[in-house]
N, CA, C and O atoms as a GROMACS GRO file, in nm:
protein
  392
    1UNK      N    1   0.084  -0.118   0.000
    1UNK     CA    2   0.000   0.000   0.000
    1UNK      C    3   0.089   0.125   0.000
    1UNK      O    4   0.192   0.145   0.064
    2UNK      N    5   0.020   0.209  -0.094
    2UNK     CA    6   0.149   0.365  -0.087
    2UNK      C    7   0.098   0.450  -0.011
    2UNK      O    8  -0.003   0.506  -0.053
    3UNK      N    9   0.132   0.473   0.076
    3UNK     CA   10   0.135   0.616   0.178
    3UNK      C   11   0.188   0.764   0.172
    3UNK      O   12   0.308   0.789   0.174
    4UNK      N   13   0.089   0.862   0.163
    4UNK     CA   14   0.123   0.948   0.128
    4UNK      C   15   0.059   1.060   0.224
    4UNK      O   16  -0.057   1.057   0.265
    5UNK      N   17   0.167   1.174   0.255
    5UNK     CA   18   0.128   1.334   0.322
    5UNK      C   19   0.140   1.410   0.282
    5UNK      O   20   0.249   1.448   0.240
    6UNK      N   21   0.017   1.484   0.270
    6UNK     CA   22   0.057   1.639   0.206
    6UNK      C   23   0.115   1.713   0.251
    6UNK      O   24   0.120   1.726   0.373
    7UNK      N   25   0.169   1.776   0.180
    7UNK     CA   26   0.291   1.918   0.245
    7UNK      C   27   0.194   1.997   0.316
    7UNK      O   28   0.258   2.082   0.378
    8UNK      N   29   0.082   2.010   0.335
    8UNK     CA   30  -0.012   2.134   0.411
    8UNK      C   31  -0.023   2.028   0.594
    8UNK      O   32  -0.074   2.078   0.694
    9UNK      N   33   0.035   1.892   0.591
    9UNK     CA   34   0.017   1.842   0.727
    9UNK      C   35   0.126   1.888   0.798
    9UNK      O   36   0.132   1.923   0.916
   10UNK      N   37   0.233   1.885   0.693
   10UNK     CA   38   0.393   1.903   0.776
   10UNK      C   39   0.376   2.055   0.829
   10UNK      O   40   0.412   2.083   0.943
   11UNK      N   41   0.321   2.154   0.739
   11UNK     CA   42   0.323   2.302   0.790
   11UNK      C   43   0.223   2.290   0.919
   11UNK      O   44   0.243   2.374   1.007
   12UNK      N   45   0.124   2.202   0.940
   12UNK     CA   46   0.058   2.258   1.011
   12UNK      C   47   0.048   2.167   1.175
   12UNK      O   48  -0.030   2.181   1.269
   13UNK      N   49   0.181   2.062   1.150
   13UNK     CA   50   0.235   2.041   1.221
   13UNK      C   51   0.358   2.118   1.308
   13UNK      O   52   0.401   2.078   1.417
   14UNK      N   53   0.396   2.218   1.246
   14UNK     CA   54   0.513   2.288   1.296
   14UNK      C   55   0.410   2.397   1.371
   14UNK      O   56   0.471   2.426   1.474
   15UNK      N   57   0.306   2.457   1.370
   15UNK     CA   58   0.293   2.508   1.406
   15UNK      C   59   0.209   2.456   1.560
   15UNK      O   60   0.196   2.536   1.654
   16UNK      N   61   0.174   2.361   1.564
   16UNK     CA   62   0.106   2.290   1.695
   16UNK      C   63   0.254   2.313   1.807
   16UNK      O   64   0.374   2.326   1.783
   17UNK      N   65   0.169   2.309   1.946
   17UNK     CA   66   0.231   2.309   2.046
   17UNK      C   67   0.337   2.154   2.058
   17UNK      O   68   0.310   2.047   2.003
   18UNK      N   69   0.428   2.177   2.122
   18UNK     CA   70   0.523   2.056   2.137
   18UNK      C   71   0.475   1.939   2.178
   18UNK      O   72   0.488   1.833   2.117
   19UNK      N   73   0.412   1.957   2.294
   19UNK     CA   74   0.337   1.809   2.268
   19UNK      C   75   0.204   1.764   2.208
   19UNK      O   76   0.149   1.660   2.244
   20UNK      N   77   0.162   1.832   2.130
   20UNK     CA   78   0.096   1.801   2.014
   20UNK      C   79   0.165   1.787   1.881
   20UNK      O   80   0.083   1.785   1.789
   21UNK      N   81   0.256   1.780   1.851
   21UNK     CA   82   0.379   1.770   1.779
   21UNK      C   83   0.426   1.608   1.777
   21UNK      O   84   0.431   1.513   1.699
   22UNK      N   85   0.457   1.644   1.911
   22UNK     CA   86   0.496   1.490   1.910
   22UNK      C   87   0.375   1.336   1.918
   22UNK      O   88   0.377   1.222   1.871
   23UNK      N   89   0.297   1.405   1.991
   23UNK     CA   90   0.189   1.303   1.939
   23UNK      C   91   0.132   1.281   1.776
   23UNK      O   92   0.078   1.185   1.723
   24UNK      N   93   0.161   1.379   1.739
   24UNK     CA   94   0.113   1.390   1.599
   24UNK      C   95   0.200   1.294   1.473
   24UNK      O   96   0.165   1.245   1.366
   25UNK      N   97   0.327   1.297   1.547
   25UNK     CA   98   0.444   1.242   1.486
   25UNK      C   99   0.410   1.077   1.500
   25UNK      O  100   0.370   0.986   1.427
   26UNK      N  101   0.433   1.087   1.577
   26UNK     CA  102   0.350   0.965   1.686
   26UNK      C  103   0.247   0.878   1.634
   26UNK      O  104   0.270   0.757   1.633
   27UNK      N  105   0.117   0.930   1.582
   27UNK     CA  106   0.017   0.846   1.482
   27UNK      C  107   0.050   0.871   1.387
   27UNK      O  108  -0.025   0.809   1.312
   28UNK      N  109   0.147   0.948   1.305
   28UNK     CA  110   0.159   0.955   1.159
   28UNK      C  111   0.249   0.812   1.147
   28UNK      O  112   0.262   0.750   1.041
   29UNK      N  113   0.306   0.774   1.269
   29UNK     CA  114   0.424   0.640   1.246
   29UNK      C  115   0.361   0.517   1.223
   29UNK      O  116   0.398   0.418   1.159
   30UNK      N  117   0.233   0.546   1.304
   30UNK     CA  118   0.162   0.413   1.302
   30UNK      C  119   0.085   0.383   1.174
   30UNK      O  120   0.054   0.276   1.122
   31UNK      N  121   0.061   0.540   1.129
   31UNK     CA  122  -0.024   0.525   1.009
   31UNK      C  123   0.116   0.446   0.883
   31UNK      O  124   0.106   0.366   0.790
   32UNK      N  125   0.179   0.485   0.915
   32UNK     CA  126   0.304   0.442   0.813
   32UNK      C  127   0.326   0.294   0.795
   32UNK      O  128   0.341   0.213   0.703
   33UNK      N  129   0.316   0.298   0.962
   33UNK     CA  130   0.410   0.150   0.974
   33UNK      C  131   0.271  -0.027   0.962
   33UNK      O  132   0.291  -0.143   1.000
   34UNK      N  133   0.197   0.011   0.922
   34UNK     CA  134   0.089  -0.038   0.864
   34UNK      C  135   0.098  -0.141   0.796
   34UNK      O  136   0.119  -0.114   0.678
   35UNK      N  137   0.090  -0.264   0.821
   35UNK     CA  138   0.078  -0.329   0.661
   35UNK      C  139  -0.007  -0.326   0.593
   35UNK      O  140   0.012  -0.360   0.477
   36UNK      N  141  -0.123  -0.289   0.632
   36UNK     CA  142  -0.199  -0.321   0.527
   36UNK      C  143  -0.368  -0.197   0.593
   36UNK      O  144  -0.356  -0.135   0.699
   37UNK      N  145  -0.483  -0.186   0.520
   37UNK     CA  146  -0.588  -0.076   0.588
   37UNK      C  147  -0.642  -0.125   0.690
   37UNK      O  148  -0.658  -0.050   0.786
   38UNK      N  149  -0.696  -0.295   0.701
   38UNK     CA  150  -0.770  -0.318   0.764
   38UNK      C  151  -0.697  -0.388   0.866
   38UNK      O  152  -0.747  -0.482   0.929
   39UNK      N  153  -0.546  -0.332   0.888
   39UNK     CA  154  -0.480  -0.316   1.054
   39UNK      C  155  -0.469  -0.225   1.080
   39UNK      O  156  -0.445  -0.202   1.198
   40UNK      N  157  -0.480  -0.115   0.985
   40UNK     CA  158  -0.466   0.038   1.059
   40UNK      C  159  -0.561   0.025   1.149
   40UNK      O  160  -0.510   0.043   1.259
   41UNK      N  161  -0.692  -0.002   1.158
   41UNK     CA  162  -0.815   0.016   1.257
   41UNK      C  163  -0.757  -0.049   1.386
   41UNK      O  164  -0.771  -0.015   1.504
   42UNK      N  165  -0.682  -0.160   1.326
   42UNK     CA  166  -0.634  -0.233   1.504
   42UNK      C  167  -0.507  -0.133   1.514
   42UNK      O  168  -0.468  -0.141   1.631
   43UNK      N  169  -0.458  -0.078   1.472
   43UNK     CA  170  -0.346   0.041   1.557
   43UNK      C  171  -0.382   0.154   1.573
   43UNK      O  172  -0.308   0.223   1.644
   44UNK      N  173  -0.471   0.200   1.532
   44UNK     CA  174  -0.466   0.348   1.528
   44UNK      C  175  -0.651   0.386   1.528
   44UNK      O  176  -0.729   0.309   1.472
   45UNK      N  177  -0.694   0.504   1.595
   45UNK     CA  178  -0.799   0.500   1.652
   45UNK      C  179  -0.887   0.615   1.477
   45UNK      O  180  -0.902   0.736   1.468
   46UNK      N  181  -0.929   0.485   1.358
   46UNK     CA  182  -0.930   0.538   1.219
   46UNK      C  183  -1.123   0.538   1.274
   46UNK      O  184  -1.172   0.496   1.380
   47UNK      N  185  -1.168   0.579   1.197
   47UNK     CA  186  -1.330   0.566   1.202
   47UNK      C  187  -1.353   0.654   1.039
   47UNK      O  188  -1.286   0.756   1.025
   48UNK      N  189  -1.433   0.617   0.939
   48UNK     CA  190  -1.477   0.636   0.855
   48UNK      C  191  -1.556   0.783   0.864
   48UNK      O  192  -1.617   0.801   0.970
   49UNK      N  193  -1.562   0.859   0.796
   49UNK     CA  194  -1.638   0.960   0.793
   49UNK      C  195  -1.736   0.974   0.774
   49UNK      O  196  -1.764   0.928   0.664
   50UNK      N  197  -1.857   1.038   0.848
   50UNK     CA  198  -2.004   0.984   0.815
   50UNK      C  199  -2.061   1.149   0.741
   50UNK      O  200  -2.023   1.265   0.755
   51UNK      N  201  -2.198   1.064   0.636
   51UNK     CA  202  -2.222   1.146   0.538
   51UNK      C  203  -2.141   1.158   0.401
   51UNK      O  204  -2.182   1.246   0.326
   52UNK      N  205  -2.055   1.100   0.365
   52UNK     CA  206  -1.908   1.126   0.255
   52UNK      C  207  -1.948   0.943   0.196
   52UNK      O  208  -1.952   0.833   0.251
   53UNK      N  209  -1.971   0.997   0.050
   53UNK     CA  210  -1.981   0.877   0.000
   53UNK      C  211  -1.842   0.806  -0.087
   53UNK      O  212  -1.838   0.713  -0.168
   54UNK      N  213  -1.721   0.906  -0.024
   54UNK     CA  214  -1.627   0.864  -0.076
   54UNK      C  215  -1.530   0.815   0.034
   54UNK      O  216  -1.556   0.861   0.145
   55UNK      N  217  -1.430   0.737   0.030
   55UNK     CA  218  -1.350   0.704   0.154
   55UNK      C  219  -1.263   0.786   0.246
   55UNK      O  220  -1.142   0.764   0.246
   56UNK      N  221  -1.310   0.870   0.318
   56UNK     CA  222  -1.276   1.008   0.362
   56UNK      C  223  -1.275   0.917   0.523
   56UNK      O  224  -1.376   0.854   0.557
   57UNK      N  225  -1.192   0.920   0.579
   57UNK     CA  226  -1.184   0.859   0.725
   57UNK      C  227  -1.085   1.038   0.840
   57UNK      O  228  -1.019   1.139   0.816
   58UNK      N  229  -1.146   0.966   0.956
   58UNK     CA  230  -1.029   1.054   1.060
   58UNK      C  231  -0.986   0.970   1.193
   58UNK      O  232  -1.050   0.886   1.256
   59UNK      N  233  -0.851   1.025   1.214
   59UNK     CA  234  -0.742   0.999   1.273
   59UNK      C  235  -0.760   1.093   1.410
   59UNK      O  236  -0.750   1.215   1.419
   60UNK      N  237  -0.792   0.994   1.512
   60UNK     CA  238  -0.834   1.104   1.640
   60UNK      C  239  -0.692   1.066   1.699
   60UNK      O  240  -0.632   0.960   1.686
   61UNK      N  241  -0.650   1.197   1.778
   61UNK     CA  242  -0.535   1.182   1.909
   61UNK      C  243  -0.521   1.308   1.928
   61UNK      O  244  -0.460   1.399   1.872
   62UNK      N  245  -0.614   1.292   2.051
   62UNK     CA  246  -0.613   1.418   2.176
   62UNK      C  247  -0.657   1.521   2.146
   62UNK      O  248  -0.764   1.511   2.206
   63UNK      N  249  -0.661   1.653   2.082
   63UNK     CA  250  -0.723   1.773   2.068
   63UNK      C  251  -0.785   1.757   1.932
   63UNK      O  252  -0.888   1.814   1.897
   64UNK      N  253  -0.696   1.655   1.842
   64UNK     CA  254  -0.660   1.720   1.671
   64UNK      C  255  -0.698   1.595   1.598
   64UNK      O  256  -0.735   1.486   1.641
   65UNK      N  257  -0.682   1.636   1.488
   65UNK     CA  258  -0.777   1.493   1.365
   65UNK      C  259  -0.682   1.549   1.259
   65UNK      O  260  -0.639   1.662   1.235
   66UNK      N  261  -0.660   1.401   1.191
   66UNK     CA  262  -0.607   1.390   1.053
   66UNK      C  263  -0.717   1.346   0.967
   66UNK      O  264  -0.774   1.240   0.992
   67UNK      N  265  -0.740   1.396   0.900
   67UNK     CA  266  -0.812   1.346   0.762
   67UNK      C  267  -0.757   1.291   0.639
   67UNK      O  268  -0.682   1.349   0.561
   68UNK      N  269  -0.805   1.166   0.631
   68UNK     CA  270  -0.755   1.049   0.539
   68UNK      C  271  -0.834   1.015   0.452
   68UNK      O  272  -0.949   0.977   0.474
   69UNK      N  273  -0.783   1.026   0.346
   69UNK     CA  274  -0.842   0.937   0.176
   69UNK      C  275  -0.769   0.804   0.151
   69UNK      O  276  -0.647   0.792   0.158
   70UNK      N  277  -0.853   0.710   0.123
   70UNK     CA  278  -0.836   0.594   0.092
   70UNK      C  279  -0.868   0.550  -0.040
   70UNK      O  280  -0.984   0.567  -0.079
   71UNK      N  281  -0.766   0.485  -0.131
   71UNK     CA  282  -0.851   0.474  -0.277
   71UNK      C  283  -0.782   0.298  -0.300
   71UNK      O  284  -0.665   0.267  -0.320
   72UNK      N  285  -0.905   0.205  -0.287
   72UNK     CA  286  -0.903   0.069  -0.270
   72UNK      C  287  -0.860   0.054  -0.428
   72UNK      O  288  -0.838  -0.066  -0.445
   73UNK      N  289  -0.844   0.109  -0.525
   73UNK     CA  290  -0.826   0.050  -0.659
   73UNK      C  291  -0.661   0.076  -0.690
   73UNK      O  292  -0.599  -0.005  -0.759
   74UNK      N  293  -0.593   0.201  -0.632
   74UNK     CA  294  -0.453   0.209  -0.614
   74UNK      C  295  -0.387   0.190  -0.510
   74UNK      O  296  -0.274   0.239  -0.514
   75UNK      N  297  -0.423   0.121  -0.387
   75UNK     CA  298  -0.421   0.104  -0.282
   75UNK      C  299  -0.298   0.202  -0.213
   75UNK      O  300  -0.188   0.174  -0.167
   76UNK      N  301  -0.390   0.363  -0.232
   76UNK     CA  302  -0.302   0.469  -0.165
   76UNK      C  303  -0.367   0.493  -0.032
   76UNK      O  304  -0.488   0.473  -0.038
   77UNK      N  305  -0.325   0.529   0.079
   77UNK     CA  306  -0.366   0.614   0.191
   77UNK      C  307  -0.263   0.728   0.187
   77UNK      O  308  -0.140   0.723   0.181
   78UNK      N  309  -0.376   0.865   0.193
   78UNK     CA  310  -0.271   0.983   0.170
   78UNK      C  311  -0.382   1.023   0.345
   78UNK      O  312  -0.487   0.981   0.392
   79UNK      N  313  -0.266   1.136   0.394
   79UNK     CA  314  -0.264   1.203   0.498
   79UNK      C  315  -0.335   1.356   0.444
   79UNK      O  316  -0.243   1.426   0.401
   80UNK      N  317  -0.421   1.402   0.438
   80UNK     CA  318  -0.482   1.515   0.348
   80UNK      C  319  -0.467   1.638   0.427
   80UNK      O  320  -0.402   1.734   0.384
   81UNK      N  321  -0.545   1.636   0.581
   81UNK     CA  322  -0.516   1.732   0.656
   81UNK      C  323  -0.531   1.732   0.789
   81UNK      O  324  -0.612   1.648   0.829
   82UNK      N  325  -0.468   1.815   0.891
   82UNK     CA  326  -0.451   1.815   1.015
   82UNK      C  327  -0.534   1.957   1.074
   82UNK      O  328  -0.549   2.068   1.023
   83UNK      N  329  -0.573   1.906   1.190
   83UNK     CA  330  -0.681   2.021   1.177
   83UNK      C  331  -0.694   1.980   1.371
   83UNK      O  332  -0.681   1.863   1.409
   84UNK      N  333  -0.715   2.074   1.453
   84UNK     CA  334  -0.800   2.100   1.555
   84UNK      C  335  -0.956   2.042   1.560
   84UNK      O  336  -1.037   2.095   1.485
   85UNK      N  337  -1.002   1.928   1.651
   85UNK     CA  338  -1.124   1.896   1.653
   85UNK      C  339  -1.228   1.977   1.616
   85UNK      O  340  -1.333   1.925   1.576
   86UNK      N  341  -1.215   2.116   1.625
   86UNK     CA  342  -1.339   2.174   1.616
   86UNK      C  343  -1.326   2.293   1.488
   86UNK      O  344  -1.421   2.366   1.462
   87UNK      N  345  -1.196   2.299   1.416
   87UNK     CA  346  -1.200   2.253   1.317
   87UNK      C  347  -1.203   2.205   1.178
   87UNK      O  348  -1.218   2.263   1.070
   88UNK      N  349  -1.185   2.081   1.211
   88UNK     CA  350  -1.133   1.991   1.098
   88UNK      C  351  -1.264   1.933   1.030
   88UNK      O  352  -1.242   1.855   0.937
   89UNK      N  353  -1.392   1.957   1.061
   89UNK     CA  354  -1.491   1.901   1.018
   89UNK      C  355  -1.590   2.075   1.002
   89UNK      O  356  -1.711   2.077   1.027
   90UNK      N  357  -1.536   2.168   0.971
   90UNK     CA  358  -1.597   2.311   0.940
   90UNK      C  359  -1.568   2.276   0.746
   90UNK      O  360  -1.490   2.200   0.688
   91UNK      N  361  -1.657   2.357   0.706
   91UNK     CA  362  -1.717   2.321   0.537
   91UNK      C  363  -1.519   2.398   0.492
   91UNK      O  364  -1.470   2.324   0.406
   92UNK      N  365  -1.470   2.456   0.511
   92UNK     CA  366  -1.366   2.497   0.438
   92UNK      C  367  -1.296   2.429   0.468
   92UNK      O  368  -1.186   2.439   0.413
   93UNK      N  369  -1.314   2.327   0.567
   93UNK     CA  370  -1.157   2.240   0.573
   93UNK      C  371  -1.177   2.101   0.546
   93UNK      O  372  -1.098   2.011   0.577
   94UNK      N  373  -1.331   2.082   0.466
   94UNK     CA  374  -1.355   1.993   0.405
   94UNK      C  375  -1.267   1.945   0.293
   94UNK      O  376  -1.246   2.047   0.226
   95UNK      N  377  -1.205   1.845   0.238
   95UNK     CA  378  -1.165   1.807   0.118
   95UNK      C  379  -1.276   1.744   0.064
   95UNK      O  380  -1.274   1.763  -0.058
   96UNK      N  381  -1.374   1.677   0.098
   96UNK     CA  382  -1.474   1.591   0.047
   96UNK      C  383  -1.583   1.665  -0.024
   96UNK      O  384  -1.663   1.610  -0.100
   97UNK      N  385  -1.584   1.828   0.011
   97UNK     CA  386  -1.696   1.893  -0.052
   97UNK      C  387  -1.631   2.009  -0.106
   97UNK      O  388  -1.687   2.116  -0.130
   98UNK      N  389  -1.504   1.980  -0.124
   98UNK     CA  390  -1.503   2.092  -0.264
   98UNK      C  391  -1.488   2.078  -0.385
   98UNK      O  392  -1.492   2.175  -0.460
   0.00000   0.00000   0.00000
């Protein structure tokens, strides 16, 4: 499976507090170190996105959410965006509805 992060996670990782930094670092490893999607759910706390009829999932740990695309026909998981719980699910920081 190819794994991929957008350059808008790394910026908006530098700007989080230090230990949100490092936690952040932290599930991006697990998301990495993965073999395969359907162990990401047993490592890492993934839940599907509800309402999104496309494979749009998020990545909870502690304040903040990653938002993840999944595409089962190239078997990519990309890292799309990092966002503050409250938020990462507001219509402009949607990827799924623009």
């Amino acid at each position: 499976m190819k794994r991929e992060v957008g350059k808008r996670v790394y910026k908006e990782i530098a700007k989080l507090p230090l230990y949100a930094q490092i936690a952040a670092k932290t599930e991006m490893d697990k998301v990495k170190e993965a073999a395969n999607f359907s162990s990401l759910f047993d490592v890492a706390d993934i839940m599907h996105i509800e309402g999104t009829d496309e494979p749009y999932c998020r990545l909870k740990f502690g304040k903040y959410r990653y938002i993840t695309y999944y595409s089962a026909e190239i078997e990519q998981l990309k890292i799309i965006l990092l966002a503050h719980r409250k938020d990462a699910y507001k219509k402009q920081n949607q990827p799924w509805r623009w």
